[in-house]
Backbone as ProteinMPNN parsed JSONL, in Angstrom:
{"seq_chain_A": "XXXXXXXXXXXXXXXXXXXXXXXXXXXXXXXXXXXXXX", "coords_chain_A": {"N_chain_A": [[-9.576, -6.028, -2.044], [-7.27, -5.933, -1.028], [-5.686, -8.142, -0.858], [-5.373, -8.544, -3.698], [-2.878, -6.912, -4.571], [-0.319, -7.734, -3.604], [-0.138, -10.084, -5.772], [-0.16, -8.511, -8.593], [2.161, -6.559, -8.007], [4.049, -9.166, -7.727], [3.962, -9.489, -10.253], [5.205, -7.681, -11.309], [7.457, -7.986, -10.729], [8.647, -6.459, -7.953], [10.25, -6.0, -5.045], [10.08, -7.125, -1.619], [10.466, -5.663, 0.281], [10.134, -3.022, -1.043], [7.548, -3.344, -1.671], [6.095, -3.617, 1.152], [7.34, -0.709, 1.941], [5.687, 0.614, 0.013], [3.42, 0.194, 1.317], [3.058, 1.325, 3.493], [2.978, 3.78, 2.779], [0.458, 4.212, 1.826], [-1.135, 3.428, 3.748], [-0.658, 5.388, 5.462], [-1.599, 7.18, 4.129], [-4.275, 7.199, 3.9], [-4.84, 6.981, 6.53], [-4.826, 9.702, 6.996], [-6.343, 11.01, 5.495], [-8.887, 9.824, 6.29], [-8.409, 11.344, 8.893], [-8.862, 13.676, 8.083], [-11.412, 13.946, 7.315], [-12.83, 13.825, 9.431]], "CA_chain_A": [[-8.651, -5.175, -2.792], [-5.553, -5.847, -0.928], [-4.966, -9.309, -1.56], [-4.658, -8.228, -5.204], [-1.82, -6.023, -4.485], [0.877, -8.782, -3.655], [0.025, -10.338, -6.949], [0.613, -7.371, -8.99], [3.772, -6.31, -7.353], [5.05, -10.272, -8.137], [4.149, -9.471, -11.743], [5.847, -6.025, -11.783], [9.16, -8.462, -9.709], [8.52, -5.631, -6.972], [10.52, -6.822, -3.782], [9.12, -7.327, -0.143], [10.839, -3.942, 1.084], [9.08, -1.878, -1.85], [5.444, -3.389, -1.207], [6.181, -3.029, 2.736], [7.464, 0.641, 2.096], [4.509, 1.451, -0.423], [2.006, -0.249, 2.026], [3.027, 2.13, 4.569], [2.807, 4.757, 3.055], [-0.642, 3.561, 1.67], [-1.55, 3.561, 4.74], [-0.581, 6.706, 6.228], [-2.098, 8.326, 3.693], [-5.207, 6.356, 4.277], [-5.415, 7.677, 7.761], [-5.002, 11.682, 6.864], [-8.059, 11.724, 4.642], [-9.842, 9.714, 7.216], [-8.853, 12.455, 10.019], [-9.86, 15.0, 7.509], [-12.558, 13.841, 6.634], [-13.698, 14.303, 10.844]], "C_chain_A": [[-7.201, -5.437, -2.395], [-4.945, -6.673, -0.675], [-4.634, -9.181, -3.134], [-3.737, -7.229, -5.102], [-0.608, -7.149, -4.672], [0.76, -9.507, -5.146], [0.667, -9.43, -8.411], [1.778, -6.863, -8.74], [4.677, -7.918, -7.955], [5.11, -10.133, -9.314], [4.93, -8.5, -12.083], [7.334, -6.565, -10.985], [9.761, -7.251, -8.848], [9.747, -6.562, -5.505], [10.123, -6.571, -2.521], [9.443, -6.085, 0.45], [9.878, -2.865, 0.373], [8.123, -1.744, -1.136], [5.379, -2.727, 0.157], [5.995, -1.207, 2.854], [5.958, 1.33, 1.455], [3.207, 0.596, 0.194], [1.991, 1.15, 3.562], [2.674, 3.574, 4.471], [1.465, 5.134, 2.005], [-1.513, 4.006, 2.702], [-1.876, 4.824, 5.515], [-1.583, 7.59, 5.579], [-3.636, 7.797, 3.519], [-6.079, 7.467, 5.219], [-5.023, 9.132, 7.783], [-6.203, 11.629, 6.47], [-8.807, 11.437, 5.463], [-10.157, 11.045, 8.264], [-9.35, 13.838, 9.398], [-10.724, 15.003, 7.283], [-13.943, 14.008, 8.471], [-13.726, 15.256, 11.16]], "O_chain_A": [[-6.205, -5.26, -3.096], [-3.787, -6.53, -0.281], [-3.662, -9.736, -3.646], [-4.041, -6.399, -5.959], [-0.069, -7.365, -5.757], [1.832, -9.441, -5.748], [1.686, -9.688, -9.052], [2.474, -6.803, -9.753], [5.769, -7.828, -8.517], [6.15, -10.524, -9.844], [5.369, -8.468, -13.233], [8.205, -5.753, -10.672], [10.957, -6.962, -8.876], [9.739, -7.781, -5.331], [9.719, -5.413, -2.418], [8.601, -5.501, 1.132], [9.104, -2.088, 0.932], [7.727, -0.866, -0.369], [4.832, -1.649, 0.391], [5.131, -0.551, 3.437], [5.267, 2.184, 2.01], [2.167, 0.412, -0.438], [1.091, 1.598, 4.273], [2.288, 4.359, 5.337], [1.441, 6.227, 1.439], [-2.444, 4.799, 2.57], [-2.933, 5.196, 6.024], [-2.249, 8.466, 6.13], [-4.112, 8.395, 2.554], [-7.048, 8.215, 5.086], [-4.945, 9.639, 8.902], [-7.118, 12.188, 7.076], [-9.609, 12.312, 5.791], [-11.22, 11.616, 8.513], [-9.973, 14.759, 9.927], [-11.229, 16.071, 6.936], [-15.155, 14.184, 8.587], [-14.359, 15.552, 12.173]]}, "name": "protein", "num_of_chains": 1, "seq": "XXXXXXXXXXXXXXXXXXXXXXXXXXXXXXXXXXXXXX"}
């Protein structure tokens, strides 16, 4: 799944700060549901 991200983003001419920023906060929100989910 998240090698098809960077492709998408080059088609949408996203730049490397966006993806970065919306990977992070991807992420974060990743690891809430996980700790809610314990």
């Amino acid at each position: 799944m998240f090698e098809k991200i960077p492709l998408i983003f080059q088609k949408c001419n996203v730049t490397m700060s966006d993806y970065i920023h919306f990977s992070t906060h991807l992420l974060h929100f990743y690891e809430l549901r996980v700790k809610n989910k314990k």
